[in-house]
C-alpha positions in Angstrom: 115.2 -133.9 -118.7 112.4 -131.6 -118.0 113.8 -130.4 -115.2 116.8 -129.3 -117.7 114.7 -127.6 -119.8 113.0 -125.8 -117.5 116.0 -124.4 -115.7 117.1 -123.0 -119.4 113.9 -121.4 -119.5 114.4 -119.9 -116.0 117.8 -118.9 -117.0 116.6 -117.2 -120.4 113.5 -115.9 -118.6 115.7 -113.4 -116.1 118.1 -112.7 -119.2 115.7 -110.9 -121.0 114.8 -109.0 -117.9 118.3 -108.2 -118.1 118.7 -107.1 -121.9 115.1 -105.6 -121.7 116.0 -102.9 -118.7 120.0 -102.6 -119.2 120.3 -99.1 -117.9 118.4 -100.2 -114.7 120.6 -103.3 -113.8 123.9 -103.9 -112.5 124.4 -107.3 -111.6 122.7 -110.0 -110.7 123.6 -113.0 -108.4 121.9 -116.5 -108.3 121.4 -118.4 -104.8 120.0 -121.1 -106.2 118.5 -122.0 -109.9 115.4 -120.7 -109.0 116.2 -117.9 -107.1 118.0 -114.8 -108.1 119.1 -111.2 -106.5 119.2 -108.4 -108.8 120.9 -105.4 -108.2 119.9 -102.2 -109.7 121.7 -99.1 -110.8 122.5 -96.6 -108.2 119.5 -94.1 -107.7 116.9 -96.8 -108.8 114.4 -97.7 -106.5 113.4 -101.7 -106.2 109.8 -100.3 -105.9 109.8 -98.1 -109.3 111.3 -100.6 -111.0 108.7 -103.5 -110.5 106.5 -100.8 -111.2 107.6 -100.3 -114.6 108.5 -103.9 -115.0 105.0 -105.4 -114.3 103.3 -104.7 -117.7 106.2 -106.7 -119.6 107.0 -109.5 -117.5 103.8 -111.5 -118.1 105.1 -111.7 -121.7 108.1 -113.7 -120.7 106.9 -116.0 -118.6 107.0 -119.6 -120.4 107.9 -121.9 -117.7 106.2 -123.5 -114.9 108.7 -123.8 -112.1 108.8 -121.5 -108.9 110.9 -118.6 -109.6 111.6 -115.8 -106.8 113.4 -112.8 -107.7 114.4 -110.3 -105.5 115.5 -106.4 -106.3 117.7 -104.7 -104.1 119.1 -101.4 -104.4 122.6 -100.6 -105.3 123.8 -100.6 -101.6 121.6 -104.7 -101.2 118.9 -102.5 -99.0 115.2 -102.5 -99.8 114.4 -105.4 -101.2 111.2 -106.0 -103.1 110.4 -109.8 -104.1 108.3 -110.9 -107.2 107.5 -115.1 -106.6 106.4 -116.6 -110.3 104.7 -119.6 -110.6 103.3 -119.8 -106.8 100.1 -121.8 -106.2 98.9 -121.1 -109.4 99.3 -117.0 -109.3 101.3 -116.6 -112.4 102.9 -113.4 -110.6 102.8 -112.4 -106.5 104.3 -110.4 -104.2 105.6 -112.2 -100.7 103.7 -109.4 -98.5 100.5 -110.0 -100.7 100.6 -113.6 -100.1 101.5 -113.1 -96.5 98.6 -110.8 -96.3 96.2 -113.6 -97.4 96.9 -115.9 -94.9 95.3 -113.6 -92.1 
């Protein structure tokens, strides 16, 4: 059951992403429940929009499973990953957590 729930909250977490920056995204395409690709508009950078996402995002955050989202540009080039819920860091970057490790 918890596992349920916390899927819905995963689900309704990247929704408001979604209805919170609607001119920014186009689509976005799950690979697994806890992992999701978002694709933004044309002429939106993955970087600018993390950017301007960052001060929000902490708000939504109500669930406790492992989330990784990653943005891609319209074309699926330049990725840039956010990983929620990842050894108790509420929010990380892959490269930051790579980074640690040396």
């Amino acid at each position: 059951m918890h596992e349920i729930i916390e899927r819905q909250k995963v689900g309704t977490f990247v929704k408001k992403i979604e209805l919170e920056w609607p001119d920014s995204i186009d689509h976005m395409v799950w690979e697994t429940a806890f992992e999701v690709h978002i694709y933004l508009k044309e002429g939106l950078s993955p970087t600018a929009f993390v950017k301007n996402l960052m001060p929000k995002v902490a708000m939504f955050i109500d669930f406790k499973s492992l989330l990784v989202i990653h943005y891609l540009k319209y074309d699926g080039s330049s990725v840039k990953s956010m990983v929620f819920n990842f050894e108790n860091e509420l929010v990380a970057f892959p490269e930051d957590l790579e980074k640690s490790k040396i």
